[in-house]
PyMOL commands that place a pseudoatom at each C-alpha (Angstrom):
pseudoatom trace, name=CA, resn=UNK, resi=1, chain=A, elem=C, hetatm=0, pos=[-46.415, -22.867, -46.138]
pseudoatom trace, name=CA, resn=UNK, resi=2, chain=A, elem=C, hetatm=0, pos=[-45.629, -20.588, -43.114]
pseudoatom trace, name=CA, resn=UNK, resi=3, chain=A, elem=C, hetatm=0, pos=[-42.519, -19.589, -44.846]
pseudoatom trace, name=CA, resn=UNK, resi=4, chain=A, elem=C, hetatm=0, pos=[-44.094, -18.610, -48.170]
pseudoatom trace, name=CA, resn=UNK, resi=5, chain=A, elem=C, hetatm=0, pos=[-47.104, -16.402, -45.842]
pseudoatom trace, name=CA, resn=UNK, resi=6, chain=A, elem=C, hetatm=0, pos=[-43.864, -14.489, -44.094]
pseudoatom trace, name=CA, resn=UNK, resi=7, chain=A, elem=C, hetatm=0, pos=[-42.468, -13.863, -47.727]
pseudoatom trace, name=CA, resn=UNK, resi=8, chain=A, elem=C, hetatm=0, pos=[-45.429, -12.596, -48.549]
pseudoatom trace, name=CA, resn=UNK, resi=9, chain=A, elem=C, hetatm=0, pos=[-45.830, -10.658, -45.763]
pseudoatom trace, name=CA, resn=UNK, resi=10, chain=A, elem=C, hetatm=0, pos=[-42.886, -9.098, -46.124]
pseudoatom trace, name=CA, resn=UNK, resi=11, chain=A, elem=C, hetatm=0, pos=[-42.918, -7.841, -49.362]
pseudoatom trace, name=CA, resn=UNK, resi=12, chain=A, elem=C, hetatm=0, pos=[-46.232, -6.326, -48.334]
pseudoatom trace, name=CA, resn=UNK, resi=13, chain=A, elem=C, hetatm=0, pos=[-44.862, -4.634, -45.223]
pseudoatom trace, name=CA, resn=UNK, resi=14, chain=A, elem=C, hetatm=0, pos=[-44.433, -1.113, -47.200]
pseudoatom trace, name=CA, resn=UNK, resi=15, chain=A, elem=C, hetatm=0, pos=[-48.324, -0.334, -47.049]
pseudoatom trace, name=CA, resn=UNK, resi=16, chain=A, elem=C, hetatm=0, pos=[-48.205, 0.142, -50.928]
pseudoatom trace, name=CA, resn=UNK, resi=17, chain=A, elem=C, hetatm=0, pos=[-50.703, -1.910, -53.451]
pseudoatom trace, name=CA, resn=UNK, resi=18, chain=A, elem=C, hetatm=0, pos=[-49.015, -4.689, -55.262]
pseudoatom trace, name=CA, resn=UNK, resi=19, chain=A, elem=C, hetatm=0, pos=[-49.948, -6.367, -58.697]
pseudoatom trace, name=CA, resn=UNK, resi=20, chain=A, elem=C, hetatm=0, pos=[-50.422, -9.746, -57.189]
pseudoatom trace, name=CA, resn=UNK, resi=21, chain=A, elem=C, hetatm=0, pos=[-48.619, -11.010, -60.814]
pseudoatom trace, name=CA, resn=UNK, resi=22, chain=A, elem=C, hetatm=0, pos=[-45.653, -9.017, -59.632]
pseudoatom trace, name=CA, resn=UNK, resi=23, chain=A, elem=C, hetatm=0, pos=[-45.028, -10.198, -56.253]
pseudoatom trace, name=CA, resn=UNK, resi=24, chain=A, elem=C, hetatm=0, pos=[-45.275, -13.898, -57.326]
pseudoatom trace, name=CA, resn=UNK, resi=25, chain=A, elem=C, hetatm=0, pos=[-42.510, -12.532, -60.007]
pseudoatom trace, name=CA, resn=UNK, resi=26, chain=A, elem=C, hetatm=0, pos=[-40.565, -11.005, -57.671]
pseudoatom trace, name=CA, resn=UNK, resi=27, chain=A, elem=C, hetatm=0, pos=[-40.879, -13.522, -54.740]
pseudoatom trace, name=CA, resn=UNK, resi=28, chain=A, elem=C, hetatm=0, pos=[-40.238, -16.424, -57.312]
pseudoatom trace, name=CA, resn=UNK, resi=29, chain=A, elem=C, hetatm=0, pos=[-43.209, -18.234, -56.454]
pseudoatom trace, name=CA, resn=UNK, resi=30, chain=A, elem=C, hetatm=0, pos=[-46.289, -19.612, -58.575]
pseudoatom trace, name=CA, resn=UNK, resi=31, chain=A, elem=C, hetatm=0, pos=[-49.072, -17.595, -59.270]
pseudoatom trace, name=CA, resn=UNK, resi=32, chain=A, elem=C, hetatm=0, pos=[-51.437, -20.442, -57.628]
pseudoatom trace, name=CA, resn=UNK, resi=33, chain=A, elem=C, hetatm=0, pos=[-48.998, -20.511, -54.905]
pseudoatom trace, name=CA, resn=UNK, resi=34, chain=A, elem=C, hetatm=0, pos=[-49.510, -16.697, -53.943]
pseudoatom trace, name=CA, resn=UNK, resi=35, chain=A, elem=C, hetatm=0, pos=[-52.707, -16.460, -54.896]
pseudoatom trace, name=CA, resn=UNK, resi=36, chain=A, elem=C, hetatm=0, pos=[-54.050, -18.965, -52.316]
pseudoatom trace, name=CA, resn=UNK, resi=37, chain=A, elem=C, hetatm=0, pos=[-52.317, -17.750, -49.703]
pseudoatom trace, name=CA, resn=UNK, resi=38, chain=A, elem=C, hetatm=0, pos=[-53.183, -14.362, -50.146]
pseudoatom trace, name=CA, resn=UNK, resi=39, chain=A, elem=C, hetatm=0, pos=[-57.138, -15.598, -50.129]
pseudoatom trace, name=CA, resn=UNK, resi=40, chain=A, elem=C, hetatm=0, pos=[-56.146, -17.334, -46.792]
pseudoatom trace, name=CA, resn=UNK, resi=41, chain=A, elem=C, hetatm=0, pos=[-54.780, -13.852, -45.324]
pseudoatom trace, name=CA, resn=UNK, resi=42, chain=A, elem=C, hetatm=0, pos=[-57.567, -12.265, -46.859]
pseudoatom trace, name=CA, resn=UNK, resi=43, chain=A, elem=C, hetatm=0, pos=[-60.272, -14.888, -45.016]
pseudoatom trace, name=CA, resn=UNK, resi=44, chain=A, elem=C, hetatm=0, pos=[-58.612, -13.588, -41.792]
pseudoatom trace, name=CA, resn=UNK, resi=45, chain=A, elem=C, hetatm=0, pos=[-58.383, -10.057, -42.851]
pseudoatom trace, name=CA, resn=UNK, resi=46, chain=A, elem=C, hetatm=0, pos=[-54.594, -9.591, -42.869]
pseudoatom trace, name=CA, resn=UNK, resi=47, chain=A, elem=C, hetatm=0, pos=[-54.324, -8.396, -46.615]
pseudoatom trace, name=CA, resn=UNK, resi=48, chain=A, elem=C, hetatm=0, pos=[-57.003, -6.415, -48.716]
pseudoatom trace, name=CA, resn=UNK, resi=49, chain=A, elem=C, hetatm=0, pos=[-57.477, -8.024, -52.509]
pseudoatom trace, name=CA, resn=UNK, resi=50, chain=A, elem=C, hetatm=0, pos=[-58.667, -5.748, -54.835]
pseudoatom trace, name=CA, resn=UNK, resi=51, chain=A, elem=C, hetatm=0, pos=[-59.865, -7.829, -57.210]
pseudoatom trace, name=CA, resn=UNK, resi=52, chain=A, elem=C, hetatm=0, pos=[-60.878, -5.923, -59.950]
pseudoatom trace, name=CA, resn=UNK, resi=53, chain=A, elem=C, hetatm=0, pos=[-56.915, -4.648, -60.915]
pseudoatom trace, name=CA, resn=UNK, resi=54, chain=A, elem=C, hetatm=0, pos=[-55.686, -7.793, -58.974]
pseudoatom trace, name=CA, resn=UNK, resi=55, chain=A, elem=C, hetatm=0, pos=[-53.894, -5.844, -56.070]
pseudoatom trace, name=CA, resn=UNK, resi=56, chain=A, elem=C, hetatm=0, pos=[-53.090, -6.626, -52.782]
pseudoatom trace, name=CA, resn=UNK, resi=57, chain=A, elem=C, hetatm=0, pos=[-51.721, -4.745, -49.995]
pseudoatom trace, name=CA, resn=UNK, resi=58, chain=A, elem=C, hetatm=0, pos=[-51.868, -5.556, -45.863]
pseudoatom trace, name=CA, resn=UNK, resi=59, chain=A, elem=C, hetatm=0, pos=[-54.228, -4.534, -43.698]
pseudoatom trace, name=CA, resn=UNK, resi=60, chain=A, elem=C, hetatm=0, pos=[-52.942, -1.179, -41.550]
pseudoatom trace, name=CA, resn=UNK, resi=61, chain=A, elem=C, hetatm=0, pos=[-54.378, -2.367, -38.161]
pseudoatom trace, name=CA, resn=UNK, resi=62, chain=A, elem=C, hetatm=0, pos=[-52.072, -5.792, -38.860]
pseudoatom trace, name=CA, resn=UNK, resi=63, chain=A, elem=C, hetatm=0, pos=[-49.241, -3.680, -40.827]
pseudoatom trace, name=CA, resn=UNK, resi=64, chain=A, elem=C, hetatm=0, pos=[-49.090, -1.578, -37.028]
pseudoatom trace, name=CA, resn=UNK, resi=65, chain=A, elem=C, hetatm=0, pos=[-49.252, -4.919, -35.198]
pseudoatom trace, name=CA, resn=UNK, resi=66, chain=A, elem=C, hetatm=0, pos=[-46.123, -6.711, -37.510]
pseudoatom trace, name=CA, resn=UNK, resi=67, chain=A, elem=C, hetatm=0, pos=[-44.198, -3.523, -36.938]
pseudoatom trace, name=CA, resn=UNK, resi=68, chain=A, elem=C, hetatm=0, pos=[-44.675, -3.661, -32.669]
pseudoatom trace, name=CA, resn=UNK, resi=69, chain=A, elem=C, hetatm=0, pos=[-43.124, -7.168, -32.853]
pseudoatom trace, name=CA, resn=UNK, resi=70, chain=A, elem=C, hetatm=0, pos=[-39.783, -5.750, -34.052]
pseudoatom trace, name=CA, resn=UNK, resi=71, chain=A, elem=C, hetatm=0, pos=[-39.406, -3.541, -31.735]
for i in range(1, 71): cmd.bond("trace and resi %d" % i, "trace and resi %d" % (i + 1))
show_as sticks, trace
zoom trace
């Protein structure tokens, strides 16, 4: 599970929106599979869902944070 979070992460690391559809496309996952760990990251307030056009993208505050650990 923690593997398929960082994938996720990753791909979301840009700042951009992302068609949720799309990322489980391009990350070769299920849709169920990304979906419920993108509510799980949303419960903690890591990612923003927009629900309504089914977009995600990661929180800035969190998106600064991720980029301090690779320095």
């Amino acid at each position: 599970m923690v593997f398929k979070i960082a994938m996720i992460l990753d791909a979301l690391s840009d700042g951009r929106w992302h068609n949720i559809a799309g990322l489980a496309k391009k990350l070769k996952l299920a849709g169920h599979e990304v979906e419920e760990r993108l509510e799980l990251l949303n419960k903690f307030e890591l990612v923003k869902i927009d629900g309504e056009d089914r977009e995600v993208k990661i929180n800035k505050d969190f998106q600064k944070l991720s980029e301090l650990s690779t320095i």
